[in-house]
N, C-alpha and C positions, 0 to 999 in steps of 0.2 A: 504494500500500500504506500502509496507518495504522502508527502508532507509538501503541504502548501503555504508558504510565505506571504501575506498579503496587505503590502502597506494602505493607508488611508487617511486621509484624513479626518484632523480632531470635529467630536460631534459639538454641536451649537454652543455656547456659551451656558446657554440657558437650558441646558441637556438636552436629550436627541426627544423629539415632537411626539407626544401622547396621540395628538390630533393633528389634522391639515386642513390646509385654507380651503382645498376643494373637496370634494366626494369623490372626484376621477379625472383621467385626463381623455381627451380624444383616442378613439381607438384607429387608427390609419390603417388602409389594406396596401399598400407600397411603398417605397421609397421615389421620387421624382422618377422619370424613367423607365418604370416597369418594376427595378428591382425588389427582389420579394422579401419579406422583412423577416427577422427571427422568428422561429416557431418553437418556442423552447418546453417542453413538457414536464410536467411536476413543479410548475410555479408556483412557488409555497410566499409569494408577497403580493400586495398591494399596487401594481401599477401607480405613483406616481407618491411611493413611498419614500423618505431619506435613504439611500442604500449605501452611497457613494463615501459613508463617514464610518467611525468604527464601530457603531452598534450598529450600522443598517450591514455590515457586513459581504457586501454586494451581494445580498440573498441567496448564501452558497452553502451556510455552514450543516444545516441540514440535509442537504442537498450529498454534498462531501461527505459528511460521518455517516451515512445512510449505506453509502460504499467501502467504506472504513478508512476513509482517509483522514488525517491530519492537519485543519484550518488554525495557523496563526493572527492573528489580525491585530497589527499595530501603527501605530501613527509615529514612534520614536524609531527616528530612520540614520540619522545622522550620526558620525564619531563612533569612533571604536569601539563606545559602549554603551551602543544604541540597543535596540531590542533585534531591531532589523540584523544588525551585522553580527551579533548573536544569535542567533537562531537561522541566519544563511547557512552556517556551516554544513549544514546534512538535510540544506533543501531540495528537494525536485522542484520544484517550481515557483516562480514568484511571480506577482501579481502588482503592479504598479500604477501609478497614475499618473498623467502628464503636468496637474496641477498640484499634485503631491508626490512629484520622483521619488524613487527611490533607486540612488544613481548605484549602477552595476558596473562598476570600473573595471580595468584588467585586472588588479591585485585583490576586486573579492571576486570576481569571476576565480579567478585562480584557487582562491578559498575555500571551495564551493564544487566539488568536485563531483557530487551528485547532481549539481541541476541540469536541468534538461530542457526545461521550455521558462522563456521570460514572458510574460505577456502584461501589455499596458491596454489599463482599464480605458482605452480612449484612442486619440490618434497621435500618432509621433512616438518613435522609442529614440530619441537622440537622445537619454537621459544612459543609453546602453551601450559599454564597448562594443560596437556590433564585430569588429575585427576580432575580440575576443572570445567572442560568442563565438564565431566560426570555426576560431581555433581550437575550441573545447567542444564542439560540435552541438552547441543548445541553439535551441527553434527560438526563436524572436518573435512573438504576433502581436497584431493590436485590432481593433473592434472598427475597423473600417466603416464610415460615413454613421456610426454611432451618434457622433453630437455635429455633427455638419452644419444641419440647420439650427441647432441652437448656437452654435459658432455664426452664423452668417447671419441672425436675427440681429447677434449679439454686437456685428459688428452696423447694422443700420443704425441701430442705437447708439452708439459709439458717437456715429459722422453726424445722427440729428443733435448728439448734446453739444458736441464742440460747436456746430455750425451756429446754434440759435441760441449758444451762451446759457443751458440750462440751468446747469450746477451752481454757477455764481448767480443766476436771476434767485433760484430756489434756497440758496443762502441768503441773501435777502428777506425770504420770507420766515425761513428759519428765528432771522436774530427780531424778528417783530418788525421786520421795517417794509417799504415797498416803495423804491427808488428807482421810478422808470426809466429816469436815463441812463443809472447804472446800468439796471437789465438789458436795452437794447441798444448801449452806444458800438457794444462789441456782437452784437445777434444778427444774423443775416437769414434769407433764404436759398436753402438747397438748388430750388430752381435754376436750371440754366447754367448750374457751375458743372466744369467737368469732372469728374470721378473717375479714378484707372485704380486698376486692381495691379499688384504684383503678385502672379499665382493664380492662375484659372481653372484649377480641378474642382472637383465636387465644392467645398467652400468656397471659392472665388468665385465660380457660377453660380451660385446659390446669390452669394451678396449682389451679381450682375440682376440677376431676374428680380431680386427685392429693392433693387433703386429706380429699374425702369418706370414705374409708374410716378418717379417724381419726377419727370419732364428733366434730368439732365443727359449729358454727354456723354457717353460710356466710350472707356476705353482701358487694355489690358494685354499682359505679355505675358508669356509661358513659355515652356520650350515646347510646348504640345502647340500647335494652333488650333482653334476648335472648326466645328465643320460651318464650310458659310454660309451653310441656312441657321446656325444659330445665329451667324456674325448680324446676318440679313436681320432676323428674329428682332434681336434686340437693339441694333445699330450702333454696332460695336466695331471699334478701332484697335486694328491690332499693332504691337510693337513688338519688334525682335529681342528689345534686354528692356529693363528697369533705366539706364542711361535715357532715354528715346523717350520713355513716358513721363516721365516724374516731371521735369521743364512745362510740360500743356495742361497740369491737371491743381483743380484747386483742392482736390481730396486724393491724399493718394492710401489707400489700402491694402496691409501688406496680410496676402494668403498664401504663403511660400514654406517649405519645410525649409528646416534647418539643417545644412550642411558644408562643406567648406566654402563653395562658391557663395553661397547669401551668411555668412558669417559675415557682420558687420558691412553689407554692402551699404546698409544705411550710415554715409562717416560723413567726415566735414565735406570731402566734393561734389557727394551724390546731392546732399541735401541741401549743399549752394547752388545748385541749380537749379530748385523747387522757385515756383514764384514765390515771391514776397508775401507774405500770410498764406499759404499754404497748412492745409493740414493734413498730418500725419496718424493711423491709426495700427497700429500692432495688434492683432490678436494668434498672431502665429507663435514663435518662439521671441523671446528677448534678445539674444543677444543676434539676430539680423539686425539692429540698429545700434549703434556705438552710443552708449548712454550719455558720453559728457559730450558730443555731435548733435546730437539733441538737444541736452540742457543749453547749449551756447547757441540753438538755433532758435529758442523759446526765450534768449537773453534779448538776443538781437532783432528779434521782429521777424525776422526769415520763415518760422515758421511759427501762425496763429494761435495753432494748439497740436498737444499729443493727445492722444487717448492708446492707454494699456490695457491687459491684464496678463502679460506675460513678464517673465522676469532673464 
């Protein structure tokens, strides 16, 4: 029987939810495209339960002991004398999360001499020696087009706060005050500005199809080009790299994995070339944009706003 590893992260402040805001969530018959969605049997939870923290357990643990396997589930992942890198030692498999890594270096891959499959609760394993991985012959997976669209919802939201100055109008309202020229000396509207994605696979296209109905500009680069009855679809402009687009666009949105080539291509010259209040939106990995490139581009006026949630 395997022993399963499965970092997560920590449940709410205010401990993991008795109840929920909703009764359920939609039930969807596909994915965009046709594709057919999980059909997972002996689903012992809740649809639209906390799963993703360490008491929701990503709904496994019966599931596993049922088979006689072995479920760890921690949130202390870090340092020598973490739980995580204690309990690696004699894992089969570990279970990760892209917003709560738990980074698998060469030297605990090496550690680690039973594991056999890493798999992230999400998409992206750059948190993985994948070289090391190959070398010690473990399976790598991740939950393909899992949160896609809540990543591309995640990022419309993103381009309406910064554009129409939410968060500072909404601080406003917070301190008891309502300061209208505050609110909209810096708020604009979306319309008619141009939008380019960096990255047009399943998220990048998702975020294309949720701007099209605000009357802007679309435009975007990939090393894929997509087919041009989408191009036609949507009236979309393609470019060959990130150089070409980032100069025409007043939103520019980054949907790119991480790996050598988009490591830090956001630095001081990509982003000197972005128009003057341009804004920047990350929701892919952190370090494709060079953090103090940024801070000096939000010193200088160069660029509007960031919006994160990557680190």
């Amino acid at each position: 029987m395997a022993k399963i590893v499965c970092v997560l992260y920590d449940d709410p402040v205010d401990g993991y939810p008795p109840a929920y805001a909703r009764d359920g969530i939609p039930t969807l018959a596909s994915y965009p495209g046709g594709q057919t969605l999980p059909t997972p049997q002996g689903q012992d939870f809740t649809p639209g339960e906390l799963l993703g923290s360490v008491s929701g357990e990503l709904g496994l643990r019966r599931f596993l002991e049922a088979q006689g396997h072995t479920l760890i589930v921690t949130s202390d992942k870090d340092g020598a004398g973490s739980v995580f890198e204690r309990e690696l030692a004699d894992a089969d498999v570990v279970i990760s999360q892209p917003f709560w890594p738990a980074y698998l270096t060469g030297e605990r891959i090496a550690n680690a001499p039973k594991l056999k499959l890493a798999i992230t609760a999400g998409i992206g394993s750059d948190h993985v020696d994948l070289q090391a991985a190959i070398d010690h012959g473990i399976t790598v997976a991740e939950v393909t087009y899992c949160n896609s669209i809540s990543v591309a919802e995640h990022v419309v939201m993103m381009i309406l706060s910064l554009v129409r100055n939410y968060l500072p109008s909404y601080q406003w309202v917070v301190k008891e005050g309502w300061n209208i020229a505050d609110c909209v000396a810096r708020s604009y509207d979306l319309e008619g500005m141009t939008v380019g994605t960096v990255g047009a696979g399943r998220i990048g296209s998702a975020v294309l199809r949720r701007l099209k109905p605000f009357d802007v500009t679309l435009h975007y680069t990939d090393r894929h080009r997509l087919p041009e009855a989408v191009e036609r679809e949507l009236g979309l402009t393609f470019h060959p790299d990130a150089a070409s687009l980032v100069p025409v666009c007043d939103v520019v949105t980054i949907n790119a994995p991480l790996h050598p080539e988009t490591e830090h291509l956001f630095d001081d010259e990509l982003i000197g070339t972005m128009k003057r209040g341009a804004y920047l939106v990350n929701t892919a990995r952190g370090k494709i944009c060079d953090r103090d490139a940024v801070v000096r581009a939000l010193e200088s006026g160069r660029l509007a706003g960031y919006a994160g949630d990557v680190w």
